[in-house]
C-alpha positions as CSV (number, residue, x, y, z in Angstrom):
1,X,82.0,41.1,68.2
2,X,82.6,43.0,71.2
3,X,82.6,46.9,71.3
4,X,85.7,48.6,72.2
5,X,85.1,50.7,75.7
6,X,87.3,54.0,76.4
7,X,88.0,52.9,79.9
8,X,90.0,56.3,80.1
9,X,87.4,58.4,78.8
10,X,84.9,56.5,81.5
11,X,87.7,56.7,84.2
12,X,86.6,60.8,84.7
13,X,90.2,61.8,84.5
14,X,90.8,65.6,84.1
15,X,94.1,66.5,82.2
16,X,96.0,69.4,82.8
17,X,99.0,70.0,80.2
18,X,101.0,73.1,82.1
19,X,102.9,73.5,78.4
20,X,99.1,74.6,76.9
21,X,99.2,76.8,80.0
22,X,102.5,78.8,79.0
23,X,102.2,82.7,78.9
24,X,102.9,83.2,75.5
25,X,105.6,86.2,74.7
26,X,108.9,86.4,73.7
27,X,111.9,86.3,76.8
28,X,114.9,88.7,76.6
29,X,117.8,88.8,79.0
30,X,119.2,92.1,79.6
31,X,122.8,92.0,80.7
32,X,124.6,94.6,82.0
33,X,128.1,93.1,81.6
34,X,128.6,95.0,78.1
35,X,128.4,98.2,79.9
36,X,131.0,97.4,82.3
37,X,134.3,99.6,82.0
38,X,137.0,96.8,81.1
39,X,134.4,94.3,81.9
40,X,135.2,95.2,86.1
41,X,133.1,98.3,87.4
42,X,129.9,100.3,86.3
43,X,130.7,103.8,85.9
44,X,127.8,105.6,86.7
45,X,128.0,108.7,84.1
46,X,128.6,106.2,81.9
47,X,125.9,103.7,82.4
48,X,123.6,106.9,82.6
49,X,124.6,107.9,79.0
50,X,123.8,104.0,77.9
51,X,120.5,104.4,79.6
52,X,119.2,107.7,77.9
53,X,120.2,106.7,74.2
54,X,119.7,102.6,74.2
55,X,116.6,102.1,72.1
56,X,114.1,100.2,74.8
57,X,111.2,100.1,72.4
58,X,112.9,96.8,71.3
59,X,111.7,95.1,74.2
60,X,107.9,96.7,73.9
61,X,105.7,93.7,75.1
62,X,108.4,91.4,76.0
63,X,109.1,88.8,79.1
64,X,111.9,90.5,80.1
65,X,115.2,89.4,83.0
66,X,117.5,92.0,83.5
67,X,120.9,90.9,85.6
68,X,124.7,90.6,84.8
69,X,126.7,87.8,83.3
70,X,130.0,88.1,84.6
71,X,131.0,87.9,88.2
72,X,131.1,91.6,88.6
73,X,129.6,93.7,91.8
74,X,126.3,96.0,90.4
75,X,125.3,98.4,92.7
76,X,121.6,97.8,92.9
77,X,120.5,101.8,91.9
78,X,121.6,100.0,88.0
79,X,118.8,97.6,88.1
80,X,116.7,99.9,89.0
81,X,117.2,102.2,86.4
82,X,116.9,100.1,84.1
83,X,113.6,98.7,85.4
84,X,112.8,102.6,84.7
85,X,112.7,102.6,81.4
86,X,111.3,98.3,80.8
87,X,109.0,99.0,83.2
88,X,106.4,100.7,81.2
89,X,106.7,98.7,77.8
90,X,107.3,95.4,78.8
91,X,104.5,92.5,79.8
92,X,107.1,91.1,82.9
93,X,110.2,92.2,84.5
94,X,112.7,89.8,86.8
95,X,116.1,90.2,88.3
96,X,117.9,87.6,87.7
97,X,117.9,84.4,84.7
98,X,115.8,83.6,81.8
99,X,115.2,80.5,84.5
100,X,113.7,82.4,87.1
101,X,112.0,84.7,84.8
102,X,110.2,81.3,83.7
103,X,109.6,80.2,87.1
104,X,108.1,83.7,87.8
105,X,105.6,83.5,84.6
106,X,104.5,80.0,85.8
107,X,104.1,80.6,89.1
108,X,101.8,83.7,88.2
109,X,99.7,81.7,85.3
110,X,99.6,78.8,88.5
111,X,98.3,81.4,91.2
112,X,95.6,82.9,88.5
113,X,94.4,79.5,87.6
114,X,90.8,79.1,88.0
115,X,90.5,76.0,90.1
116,X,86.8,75.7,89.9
117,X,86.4,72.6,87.3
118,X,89.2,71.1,89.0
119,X,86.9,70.6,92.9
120,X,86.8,67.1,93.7
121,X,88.6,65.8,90.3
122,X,90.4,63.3,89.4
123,X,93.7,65.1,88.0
124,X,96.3,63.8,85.7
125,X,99.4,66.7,85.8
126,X,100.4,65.6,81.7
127,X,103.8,64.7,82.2
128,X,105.1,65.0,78.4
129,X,105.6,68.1,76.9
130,X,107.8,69.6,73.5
131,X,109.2,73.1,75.6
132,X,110.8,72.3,79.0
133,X,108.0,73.2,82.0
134,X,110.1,73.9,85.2
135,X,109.9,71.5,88.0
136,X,108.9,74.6,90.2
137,X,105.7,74.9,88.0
138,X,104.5,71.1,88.7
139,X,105.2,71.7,92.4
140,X,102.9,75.2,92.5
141,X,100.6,73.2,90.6
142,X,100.8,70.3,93.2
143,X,100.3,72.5,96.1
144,X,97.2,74.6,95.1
145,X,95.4,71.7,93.6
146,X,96.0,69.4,96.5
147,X,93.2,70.7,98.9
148,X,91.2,70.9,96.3
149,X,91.1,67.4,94.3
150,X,90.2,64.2,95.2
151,X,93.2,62.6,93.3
152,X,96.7,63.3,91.8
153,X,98.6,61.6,88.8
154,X,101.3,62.2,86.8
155,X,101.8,61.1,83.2
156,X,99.1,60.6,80.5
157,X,95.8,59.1,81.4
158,X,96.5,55.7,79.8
159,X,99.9,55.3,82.1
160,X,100.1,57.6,85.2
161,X,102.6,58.1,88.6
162,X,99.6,58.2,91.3
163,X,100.9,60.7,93.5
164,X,97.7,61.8,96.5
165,X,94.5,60.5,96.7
166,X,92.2,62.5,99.7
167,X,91.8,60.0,102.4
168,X,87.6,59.4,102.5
């Protein structure tokens, strides 16, 4: 009988799943729009008053986007008074979407990544994940680990998208 080999395992392939890479954390989006007099302008005593009683220890450790979901002109000064008080308590703060707050946190795990075990590797980007990993995040990924590697797939290791190989 012939012994079953692991050509995978022999293969030398190095996986990286970004989804294991996820900064963990809840994400909030703070919208302005409820402050809004008849859902059209930001008075600014107002807003002011929101500002000093609003309970902000509810966002104490949280990914947090601040921005406004109607079509309605902030004055920037809003934003940042708000970032004010998140500032402190909060792990992240973005203007704009929960989208580009998730871009943001990606693109910071992506810049911190040590990229020592990855020198001369053969990479497989795991392609398959349960939560959505923005497209952005496989491009970063892409671009730091290009110099880098000596190859580039996408997928799993037992069916991958070859996508660079380093010319010899």
């Amino acid at each position: 009988m012939e012994e079953i080999v692991n050509k995978v395992q022999q293969s030398g392939l190095i996986q990286i799943d970004l989804e294991s890479l996820r900064p963990g954390g809840e994400r909030i989006f703070f919208d302005i729009a409820p402050q809004l007099y008849m859902g059209l302008a930001l008075r600014e005593k107002d807003f002011r008053a929101f500002v000093q009683s609003h309970d902000w220890q509810q966002y104490t450790g949280k990914h947090v986007a601040i921005g406004c979901s109607t079509d309605a002109i902030i004055p920037t000064w809003a934003y940042m008074l708000v970032c004010t008080q998140l500032s402190p308590i909060v792990s992240t703060i973005h203007f704009g979407t929960l989208q580009e707050l998730e871009n943001q946190l990606f693109q910071s795990m992506i810049q911190n990544l040590d990229l020592t075990p990855y020198v001369d590797g053969k990479i497989v980007v795991k392609g398959c994940s349960k939560e959505a990993v923005p497209t952005d995040a496989y491009v970063a990924l892409t671009n730091r680990l290009r110099p880098i590697v000596r190859s580039i797939f996408f997928g799993e290791p037992c069916s991958t998208v070859p996508l660079y190989k380093k010319a010899r």
